[in-house]
C-alpha positions as CSV (number, residue, x, y, z in Angstrom):
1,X,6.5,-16.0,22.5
2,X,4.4,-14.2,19.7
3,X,0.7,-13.6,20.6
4,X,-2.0,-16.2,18.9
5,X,-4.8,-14.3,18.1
6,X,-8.3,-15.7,18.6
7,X,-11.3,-13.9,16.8
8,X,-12.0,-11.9,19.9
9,X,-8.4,-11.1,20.4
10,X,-7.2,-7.6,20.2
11,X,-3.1,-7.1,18.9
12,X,-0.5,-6.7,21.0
13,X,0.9,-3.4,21.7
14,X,4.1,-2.3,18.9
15,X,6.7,-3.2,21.4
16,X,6.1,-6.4,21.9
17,X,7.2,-6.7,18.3
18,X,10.5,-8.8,17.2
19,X,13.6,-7.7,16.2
20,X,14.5,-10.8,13.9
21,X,12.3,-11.1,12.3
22,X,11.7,-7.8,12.3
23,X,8.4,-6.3,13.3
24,X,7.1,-9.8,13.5
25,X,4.0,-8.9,15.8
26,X,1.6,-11.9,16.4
27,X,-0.1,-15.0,14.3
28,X,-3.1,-16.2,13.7
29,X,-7.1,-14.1,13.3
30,X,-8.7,-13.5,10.1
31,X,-8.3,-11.4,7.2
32,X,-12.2,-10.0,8.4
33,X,-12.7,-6.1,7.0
34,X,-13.1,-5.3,11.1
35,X,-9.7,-7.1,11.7
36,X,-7.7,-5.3,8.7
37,X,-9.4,-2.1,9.8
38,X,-7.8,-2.3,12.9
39,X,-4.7,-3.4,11.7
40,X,-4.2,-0.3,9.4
41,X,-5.1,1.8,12.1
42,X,-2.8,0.5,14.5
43,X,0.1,0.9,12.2
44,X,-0.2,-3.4,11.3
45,X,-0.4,-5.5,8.0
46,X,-0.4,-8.8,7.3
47,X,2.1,-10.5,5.4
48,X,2.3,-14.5,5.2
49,X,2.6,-17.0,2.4
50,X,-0.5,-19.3,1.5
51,X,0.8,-22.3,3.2
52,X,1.8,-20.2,6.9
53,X,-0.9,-19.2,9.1
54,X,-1.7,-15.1,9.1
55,X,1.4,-12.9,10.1
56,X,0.4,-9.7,11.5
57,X,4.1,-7.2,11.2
58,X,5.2,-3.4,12.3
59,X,8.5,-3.2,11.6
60,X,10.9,-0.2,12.9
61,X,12.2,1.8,11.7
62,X,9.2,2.2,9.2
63,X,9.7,3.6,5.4
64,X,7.1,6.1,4.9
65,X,7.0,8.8,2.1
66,X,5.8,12.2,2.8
67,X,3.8,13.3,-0.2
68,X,5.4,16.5,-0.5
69,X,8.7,14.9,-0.4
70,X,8.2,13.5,-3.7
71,X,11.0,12.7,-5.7
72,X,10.9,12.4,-9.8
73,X,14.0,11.8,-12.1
74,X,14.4,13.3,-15.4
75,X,14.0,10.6,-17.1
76,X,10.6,9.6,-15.6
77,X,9.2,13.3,-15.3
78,X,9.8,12.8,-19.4
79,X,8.2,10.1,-19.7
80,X,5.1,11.5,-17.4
81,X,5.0,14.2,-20.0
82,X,4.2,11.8,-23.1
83,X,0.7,11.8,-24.2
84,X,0.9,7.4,-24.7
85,X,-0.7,6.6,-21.4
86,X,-4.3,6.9,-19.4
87,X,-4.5,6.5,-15.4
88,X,-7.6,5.1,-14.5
89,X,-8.4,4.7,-11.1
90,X,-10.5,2.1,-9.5
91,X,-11.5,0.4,-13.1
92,X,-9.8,-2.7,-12.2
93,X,-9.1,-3.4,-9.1
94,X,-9.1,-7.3,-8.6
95,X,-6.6,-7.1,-11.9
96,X,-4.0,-5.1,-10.8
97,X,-3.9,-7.3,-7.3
98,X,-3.7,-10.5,-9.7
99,X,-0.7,-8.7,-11.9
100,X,0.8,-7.7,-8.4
101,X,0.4,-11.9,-7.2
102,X,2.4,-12.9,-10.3
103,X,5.9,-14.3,-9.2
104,X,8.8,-12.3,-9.8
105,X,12.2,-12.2,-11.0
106,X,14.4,-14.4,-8.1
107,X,11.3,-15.5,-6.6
108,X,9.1,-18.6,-5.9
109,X,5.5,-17.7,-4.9
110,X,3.6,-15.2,-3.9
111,X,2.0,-13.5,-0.6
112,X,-1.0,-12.2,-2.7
113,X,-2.7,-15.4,-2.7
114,X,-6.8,-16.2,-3.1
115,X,-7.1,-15.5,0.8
116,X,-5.7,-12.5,0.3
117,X,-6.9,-11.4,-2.9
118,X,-10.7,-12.1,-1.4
119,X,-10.1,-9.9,2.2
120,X,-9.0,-6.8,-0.3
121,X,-11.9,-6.9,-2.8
122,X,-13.5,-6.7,0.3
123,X,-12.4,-3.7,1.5
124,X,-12.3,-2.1,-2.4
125,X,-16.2,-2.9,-2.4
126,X,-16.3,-1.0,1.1
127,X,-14.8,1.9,-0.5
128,X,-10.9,1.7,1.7
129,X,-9.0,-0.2,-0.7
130,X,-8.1,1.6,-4.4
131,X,-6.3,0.6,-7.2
132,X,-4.0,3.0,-9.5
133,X,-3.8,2.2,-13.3
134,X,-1.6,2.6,-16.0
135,X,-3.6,1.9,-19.3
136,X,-1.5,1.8,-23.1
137,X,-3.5,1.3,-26.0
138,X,-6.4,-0.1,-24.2
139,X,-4.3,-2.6,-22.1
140,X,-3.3,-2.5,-18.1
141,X,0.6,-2.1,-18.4
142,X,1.1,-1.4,-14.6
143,X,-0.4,0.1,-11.1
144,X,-0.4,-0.3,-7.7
145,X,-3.2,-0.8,-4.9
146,X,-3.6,0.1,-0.9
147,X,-5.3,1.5,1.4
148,X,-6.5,4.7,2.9
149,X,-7.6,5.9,6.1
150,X,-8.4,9.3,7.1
151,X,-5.4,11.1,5.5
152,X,-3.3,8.1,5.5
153,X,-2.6,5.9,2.6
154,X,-0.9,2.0,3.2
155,X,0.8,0.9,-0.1
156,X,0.8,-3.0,-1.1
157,X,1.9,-3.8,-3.8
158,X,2.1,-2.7,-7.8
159,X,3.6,-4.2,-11.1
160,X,5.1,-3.3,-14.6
161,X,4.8,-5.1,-17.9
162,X,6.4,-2.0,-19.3
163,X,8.8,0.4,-18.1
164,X,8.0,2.9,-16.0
165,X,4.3,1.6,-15.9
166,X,3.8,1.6,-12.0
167,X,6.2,4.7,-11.5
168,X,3.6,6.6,-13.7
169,X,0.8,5.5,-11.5
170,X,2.2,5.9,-8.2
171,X,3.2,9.8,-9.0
172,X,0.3,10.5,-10.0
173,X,-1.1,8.8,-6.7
174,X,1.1,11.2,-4.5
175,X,0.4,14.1,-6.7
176,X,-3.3,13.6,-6.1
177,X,-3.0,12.4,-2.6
178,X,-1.1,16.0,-2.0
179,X,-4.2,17.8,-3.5
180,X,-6.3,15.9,-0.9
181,X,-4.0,16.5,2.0
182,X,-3.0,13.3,3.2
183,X,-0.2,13.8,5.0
184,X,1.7,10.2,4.6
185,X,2.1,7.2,2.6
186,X,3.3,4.4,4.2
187,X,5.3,1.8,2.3
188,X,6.3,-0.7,4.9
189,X,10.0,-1.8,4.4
190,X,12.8,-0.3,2.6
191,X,13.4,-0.3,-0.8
192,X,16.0,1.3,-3.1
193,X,12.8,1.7,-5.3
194,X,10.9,3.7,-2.6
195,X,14.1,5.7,-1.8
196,X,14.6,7.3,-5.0
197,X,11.0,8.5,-4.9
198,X,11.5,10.3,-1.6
199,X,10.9,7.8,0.6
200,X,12.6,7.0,3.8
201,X,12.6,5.5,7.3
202,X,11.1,6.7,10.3
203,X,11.3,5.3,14.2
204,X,7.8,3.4,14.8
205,X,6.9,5.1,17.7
206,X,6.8,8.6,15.5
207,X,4.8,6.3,12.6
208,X,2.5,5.6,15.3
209,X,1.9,8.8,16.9
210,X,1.5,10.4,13.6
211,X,-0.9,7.4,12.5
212,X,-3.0,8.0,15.6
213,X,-3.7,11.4,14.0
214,X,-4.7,10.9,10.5
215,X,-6.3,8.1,10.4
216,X,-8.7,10.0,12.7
217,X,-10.0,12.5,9.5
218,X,-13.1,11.7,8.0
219,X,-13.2,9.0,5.0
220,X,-13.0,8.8,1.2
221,X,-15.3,6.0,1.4
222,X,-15.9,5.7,-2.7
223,X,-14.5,4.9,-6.1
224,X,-11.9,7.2,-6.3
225,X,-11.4,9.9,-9.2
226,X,-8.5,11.8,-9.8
227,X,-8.8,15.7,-10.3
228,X,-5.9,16.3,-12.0
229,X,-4.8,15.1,-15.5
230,X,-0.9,16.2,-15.6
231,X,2.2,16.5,-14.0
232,X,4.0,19.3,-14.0
């Protein structure tokens, strides 16, 4: 049987999780900044469709990327180099989650819906959630948004209108979250996409024990700003 939470409910421990579905870890609780907080530090994220009640998951294995592990292509490390794009971060936050909600190729609906949507611009105005933004001519062409704890970041979700819009913003995400010393990025569940950035799976008892570490540094609790302007 999967767990029901109530509002005072704790999560179950990881094992308890399912195999099929996979990591499928208990239902029910709120999207409440205390509730995600705990979630993120526990290793958990919610993931449900606006007509299910909340789904709380920790797969395993879990895909993580190391940010020094960082994998560009040619092509892309070209296209990093051309002077035709801004990153902004945190300028537009509520945005990029919308551009992320918008159905895409193959699929019907959307798990960013307005529940969602409302429990993250919660946490941005706390400070733990931050959005990454590729900017042409004035216009949001792509990004990505998640968020950090101690020296941890948890990746959501990002989009393209153009190509190579969100790639752009998430390398220069792991290029700045190397200068700041986080040591992992976790994306949840394997991609091709993720793989050819340097991204790969992990058991979930060494995500956990490594979680348990750094999400124990001190916070960036702020609008983020980048200190570097170029990959090299």
């Amino acid at each position: 049987m999967i767990p029901w939470l109530t509002p005072e409910s704790s999560f179950p421990p990881l094992n308890v999780a399912l195999l099929q579905p996979n990591g499928l870890l208990a239902v029910g609780g709120d999207l409440s900044p205390q509730r995600l907080i705990e979630a993120y530090r526990c290793g958990i994220f919610p993931w449900f469709n606006e007509d299910e009640p909340i789904l709380w998951w920790s797969p395993d294995p879990r895909m993580v990327l190391f940010p020094k592990e960082l994998k560009i292509s040619r092509s892309l490390r070209k296209a990093l180099k051309k002077p035709t794009y801004e990153i902004r971060v945190d300028s537009a936050f509520s945005q990029v989650m919308q551009a992320c909600a918008q159905p895409r190729k193959d699929h019907v609906g959307t798990w960013i819906h307005e529940e969602m949507m409302s429990a993250y611009a919660t946490l941005h105005e706390m400070g733990l959630a931050h959005s990454v933004e590729t900017w042409i001519d004035g216009e949001l062409m792509g990004g990505l948004y998640g968020v950090a704890q101690g020296k941890m970041f948890f990746g959501e979700s990002m989009f393209s209108h153009v190509s190579d819009a969100s790639k752009i913003a998430f390398v220069h995400l792991v290029k700045q979250l190397d200068r700041w010393d986080f040591q992992m990025i976790d994306c949840q569940m394997k991609t091709a996409h993720l793989a050819s950035f340097g991204g790969r799976e992990i058991p979930r008892k060494e995500f956990s024990q490594k979680l348990k570490e750094l999400v124990n540094y001190s916070e960036r609790v702020e609008k983020w700003c980048f200190d570097h302007e170029s990959i090299e």
